[in-house]
KOLPA-771069 format. One record per residue (C-alpha): residue number from 1; x, y, z. Coordinates in nm, 3 decimals. Example, Ala and Ser with C-alpha at 12.3 -4.5 7.8 and 13.67 -1.06 7.14 Angstrom:
! KOLPA-771069
node seq 1; X 1.230; Y -0.450; Z 0.780
node seq 2; X 1.367; Y -0.106; Z 0.714
***
This chain:
! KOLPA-771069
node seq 1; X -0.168; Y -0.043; Z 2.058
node seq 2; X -0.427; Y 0.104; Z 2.272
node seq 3; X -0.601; Y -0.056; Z 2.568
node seq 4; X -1.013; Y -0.061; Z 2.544
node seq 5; X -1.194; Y -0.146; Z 2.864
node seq 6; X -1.591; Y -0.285; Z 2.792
node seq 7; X -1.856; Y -0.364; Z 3.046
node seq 8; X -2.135; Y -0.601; Z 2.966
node seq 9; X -2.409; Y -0.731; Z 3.193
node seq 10; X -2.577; Y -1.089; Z 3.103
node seq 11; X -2.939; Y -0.938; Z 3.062
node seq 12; X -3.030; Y -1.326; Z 3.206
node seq 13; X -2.885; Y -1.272; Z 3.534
node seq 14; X -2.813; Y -0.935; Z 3.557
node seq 15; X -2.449; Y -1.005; Z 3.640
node seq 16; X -2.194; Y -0.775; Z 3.474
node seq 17; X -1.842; Y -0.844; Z 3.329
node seq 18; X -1.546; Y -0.643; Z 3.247
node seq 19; X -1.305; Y -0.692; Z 2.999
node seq 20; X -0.967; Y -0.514; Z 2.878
node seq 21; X -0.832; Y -0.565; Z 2.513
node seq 22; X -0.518; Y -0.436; Z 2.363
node seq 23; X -0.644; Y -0.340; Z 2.011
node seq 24; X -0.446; Y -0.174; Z 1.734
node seq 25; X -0.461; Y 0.168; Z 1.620
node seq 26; X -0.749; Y 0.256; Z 1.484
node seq 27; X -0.807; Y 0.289; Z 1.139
node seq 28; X -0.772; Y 0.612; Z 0.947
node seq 29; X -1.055; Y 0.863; Z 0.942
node seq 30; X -1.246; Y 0.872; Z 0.585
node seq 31; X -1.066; Y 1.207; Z 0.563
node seq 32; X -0.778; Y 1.059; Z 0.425
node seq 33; X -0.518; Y 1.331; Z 0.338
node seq 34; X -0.430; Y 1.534; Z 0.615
node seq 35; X -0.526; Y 1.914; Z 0.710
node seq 36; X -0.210; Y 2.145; Z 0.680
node seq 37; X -0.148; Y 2.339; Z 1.034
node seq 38; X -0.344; Y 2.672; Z 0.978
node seq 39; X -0.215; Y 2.942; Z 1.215
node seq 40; X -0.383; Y 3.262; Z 0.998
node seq 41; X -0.744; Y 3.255; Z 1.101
node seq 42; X -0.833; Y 3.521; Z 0.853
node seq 43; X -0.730; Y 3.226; Z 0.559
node seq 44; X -0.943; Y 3.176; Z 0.281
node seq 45; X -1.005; Y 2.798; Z 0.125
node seq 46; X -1.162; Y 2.733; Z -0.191
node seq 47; X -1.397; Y 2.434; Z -0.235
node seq 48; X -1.125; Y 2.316; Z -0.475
node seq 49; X -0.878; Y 2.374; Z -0.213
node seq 50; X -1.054; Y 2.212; Z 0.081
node seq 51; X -1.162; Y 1.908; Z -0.096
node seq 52; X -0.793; Y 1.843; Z -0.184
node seq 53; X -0.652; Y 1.914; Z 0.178
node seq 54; X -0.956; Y 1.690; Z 0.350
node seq 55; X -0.993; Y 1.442; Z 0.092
node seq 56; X -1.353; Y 1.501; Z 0.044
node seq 57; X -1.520; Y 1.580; Z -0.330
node seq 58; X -1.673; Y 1.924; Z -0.337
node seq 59; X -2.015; Y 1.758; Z -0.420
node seq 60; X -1.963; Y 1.594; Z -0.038
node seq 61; X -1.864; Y 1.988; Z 0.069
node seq 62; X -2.189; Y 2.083; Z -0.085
node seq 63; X -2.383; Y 1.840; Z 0.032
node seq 64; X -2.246; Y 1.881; Z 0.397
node seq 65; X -2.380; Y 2.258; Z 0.370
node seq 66; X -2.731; Y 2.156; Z 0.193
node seq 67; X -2.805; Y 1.912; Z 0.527
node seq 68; X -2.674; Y 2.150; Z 0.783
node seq 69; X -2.391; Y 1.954; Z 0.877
node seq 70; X -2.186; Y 2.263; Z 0.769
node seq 71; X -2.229; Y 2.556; Z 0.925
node seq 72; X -2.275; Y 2.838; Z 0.692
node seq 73; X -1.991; Y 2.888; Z 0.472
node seq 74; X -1.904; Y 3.246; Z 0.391
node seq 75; X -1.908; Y 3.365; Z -0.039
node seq 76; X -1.669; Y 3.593; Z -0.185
node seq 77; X -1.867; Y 3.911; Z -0.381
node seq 78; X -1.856; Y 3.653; Z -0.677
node seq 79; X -2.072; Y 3.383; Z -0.488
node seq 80; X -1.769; Y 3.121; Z -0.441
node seq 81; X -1.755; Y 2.920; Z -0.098
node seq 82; X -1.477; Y 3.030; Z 0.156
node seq 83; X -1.416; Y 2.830; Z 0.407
node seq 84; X -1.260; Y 2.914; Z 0.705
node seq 85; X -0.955; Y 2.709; Z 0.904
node seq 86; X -1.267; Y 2.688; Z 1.159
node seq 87; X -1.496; Y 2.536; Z 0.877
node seq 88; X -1.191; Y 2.287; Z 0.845
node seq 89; X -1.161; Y 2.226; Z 1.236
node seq 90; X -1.516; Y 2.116; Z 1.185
node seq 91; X -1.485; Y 1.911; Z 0.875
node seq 92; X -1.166; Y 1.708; Z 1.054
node seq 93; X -1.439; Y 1.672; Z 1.384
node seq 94; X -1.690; Y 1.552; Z 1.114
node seq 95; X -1.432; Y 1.314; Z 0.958
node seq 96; X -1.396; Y 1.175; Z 1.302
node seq 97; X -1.735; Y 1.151; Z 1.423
node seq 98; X -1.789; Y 0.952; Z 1.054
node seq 99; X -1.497; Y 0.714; Z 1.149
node seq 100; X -1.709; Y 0.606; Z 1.437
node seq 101; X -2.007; Y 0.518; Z 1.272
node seq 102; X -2.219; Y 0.807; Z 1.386
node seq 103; X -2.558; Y 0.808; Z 1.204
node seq 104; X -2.534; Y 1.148; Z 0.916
node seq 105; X -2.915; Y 1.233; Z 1.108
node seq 106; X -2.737; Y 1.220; Z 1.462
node seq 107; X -2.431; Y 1.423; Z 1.359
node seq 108; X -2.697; Y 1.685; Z 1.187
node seq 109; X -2.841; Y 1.682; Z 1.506
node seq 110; X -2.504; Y 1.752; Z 1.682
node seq 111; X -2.444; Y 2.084; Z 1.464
node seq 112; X -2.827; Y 2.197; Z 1.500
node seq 113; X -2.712; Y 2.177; Z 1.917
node seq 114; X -2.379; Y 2.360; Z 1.879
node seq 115; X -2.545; Y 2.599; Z 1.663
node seq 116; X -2.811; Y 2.615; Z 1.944
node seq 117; X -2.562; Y 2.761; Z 2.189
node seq 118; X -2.407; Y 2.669; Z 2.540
node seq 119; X -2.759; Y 2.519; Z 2.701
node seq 120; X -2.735; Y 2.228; Z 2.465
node seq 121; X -2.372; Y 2.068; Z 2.599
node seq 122; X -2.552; Y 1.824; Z 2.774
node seq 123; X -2.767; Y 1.690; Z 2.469
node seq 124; X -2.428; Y 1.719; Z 2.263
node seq 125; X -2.252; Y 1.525; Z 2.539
node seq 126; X -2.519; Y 1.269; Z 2.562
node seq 127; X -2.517; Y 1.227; Z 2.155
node seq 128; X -2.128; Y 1.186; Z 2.218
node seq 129; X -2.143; Y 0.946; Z 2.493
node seq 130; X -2.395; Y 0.734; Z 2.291
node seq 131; X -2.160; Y 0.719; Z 2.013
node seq 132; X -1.871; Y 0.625; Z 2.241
node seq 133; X -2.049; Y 0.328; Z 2.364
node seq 134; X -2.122; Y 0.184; Z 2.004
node seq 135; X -1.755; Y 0.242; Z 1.941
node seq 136; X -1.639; Y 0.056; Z 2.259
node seq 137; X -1.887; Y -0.217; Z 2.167
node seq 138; X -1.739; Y -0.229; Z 1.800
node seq 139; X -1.390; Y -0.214; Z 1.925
node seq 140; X -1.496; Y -0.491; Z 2.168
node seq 141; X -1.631; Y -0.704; Z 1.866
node seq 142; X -1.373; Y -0.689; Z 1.598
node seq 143; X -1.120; Y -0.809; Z 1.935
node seq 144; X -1.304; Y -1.107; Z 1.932
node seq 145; X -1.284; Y -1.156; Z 1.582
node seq 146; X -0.917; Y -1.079; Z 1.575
node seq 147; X -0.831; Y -1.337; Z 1.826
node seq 148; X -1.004; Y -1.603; Z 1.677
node seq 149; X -0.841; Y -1.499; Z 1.318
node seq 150; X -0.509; Y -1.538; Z 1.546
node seq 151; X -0.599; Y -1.873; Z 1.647
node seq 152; X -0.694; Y -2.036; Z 1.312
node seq 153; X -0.377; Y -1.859; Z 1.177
node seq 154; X -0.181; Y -2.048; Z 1.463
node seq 155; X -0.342; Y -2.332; Z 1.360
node seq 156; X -0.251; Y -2.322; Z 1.006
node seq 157; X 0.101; Y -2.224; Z 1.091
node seq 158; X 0.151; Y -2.537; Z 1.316
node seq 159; X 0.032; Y -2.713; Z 1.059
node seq 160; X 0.226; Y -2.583; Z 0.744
node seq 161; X 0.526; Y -2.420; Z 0.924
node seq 162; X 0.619; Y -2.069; Z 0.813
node seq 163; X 0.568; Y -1.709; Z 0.963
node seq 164; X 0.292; Y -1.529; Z 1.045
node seq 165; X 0.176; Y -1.227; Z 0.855
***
């Protein structure tokens, strides 16, 4: 369990309220098999071999590089992708930054900046922030609905008896 603090102001009367939740874990990232450590940074990966430790298809890979969401992704002499335990640092960020909803345009728009260089960390950090907040807000949102799952559960066990799920 993690606690999530949330602001919100009444746009009425301009009065602001702050409120903590304990939520649950939250929910795996869409990468759903998990990276192996990689400790050589002159490793090679296949497409074939990436897809199967991120959980992505190769036509995702692909299409990750075709959008710019990739960065380039070095061939061998026989034209094959080979990525880089860097290329799958940045697929696991990418798998994270999907998990929180983040528009495909506005994480596009994250690599173009990194890409860009040092002068763009505080467009990046503004992208990230804005993100955050939509996250907190979420977070905020499925509280609420947990709580008043809880309560109609509690309901229905006082009614019927037995143990909650």
């Amino acid at each position: 369990m993690s606690v999530v603090e949330s602001t919100s102001v009444d746009t009425l009367t301009g009065t602001g309220t702050r409120r903590t939740a304990t939520v649950p874990a939250a929910a795996p990232a869409p990468m759903a098999k998990p990276v192996a450590p990689r400790t050589d940074p002159s490793a090679r990966y296949t497409i074939s071999e990436v897809a199967a430790l991120t959980g992505l298809s190769a036509h995702t890979l692909r299409w990750y590089e075709r959008i710019g969401l990739m960065p380039h992704v070095d061939r061998s002499h026989t034209g094959q992708r080979r990525f880089t335990p860097r290329d799958l640092d940045w697929l696991t960020f990418v798998g994270k930054l999907r998990t929180t909803g983040m528009a495909v345009s506005d994480m596009v728009r994250y690599a173009e900046l990194f890409r860009e260089g040092d002068h763009t960390h505080a467009e990046r950090r503004a992208l990230l922030e804005g993100t955050r907040h939509h996250v907190v807000e979420r977070i905020a949102e499925l509280q609420d609905a947990l709580s008043m799952l809880d309560l109609k559960i509690d309901h229905y066990q006082s009614i019927f008896g037995g143990t909650a799920s």
